[in-house]
C-alpha positions as CSV (number, residue, x, y, z in Angstrom):
1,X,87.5,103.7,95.6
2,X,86.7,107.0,97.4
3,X,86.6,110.2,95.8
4,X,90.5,111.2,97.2
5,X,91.9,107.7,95.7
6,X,92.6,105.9,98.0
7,X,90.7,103.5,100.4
8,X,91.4,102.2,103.9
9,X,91.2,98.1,104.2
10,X,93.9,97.9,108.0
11,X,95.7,99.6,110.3
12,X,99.4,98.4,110.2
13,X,101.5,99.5,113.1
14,X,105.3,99.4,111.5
15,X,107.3,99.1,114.4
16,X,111.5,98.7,115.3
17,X,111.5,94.7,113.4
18,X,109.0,95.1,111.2
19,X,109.5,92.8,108.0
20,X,108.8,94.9,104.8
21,X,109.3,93.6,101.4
22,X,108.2,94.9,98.1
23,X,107.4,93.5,94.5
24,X,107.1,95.4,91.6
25,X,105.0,94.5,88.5
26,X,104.6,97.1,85.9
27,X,104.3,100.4,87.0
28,X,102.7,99.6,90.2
29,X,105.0,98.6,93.6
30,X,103.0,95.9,96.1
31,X,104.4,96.2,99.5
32,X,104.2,93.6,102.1
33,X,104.3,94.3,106.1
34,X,104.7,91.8,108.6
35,X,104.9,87.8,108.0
36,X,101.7,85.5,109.3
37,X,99.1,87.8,108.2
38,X,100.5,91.1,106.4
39,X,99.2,94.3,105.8
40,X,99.3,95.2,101.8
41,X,99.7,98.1,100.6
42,X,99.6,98.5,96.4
43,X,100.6,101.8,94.5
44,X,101.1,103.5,91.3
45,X,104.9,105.2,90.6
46,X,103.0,108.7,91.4
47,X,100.7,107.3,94.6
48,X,104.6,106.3,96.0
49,X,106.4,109.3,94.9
50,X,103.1,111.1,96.9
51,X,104.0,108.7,99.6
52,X,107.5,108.6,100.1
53,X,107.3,112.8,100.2
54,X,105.0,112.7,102.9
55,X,106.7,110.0,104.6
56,X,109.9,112.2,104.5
57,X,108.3,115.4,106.2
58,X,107.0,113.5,108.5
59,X,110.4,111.5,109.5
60,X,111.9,115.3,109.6
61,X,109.9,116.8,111.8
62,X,110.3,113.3,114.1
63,X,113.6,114.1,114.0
64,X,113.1,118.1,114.7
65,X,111.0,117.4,117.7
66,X,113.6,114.8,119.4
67,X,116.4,117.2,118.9
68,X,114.4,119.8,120.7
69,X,114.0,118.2,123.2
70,X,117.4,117.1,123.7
């Protein structure tokens, strides 16, 4: 584990049809991206709630910059 928590295993690339599924066992949620061969992703209630903020800036300012530009 690296000294910020987290470590980097693959680069997923979650496009338009991307199959996403999830499985929660404890206190931890195990994500699943893609079918053949997917991408995992595991983390703890705070590591998503970290997640799922930045993930929501980020979608916002997707959305800011394709409205200025329209």
């Amino acid at each position: 584990m690296s000294h910020h928590g987290f470590q980097v295993m693959a680069l997923a690339m979650i496009s338009d049809h991307a199959t996403i599924r999830y499985n929660v066992c404890g206190d931890e949620a195990d994500f699943s991206f893609g079918n053949d061969y997917p991408f995992q992703l595991v983390a703890t209630k705070t590591g998503l709630e970290k997640l799922v903020s930045k993930a929501t800036e980020a979608l916002q300012e997707i959305r800011d910059s394709r409205n200025a530009t329209e």
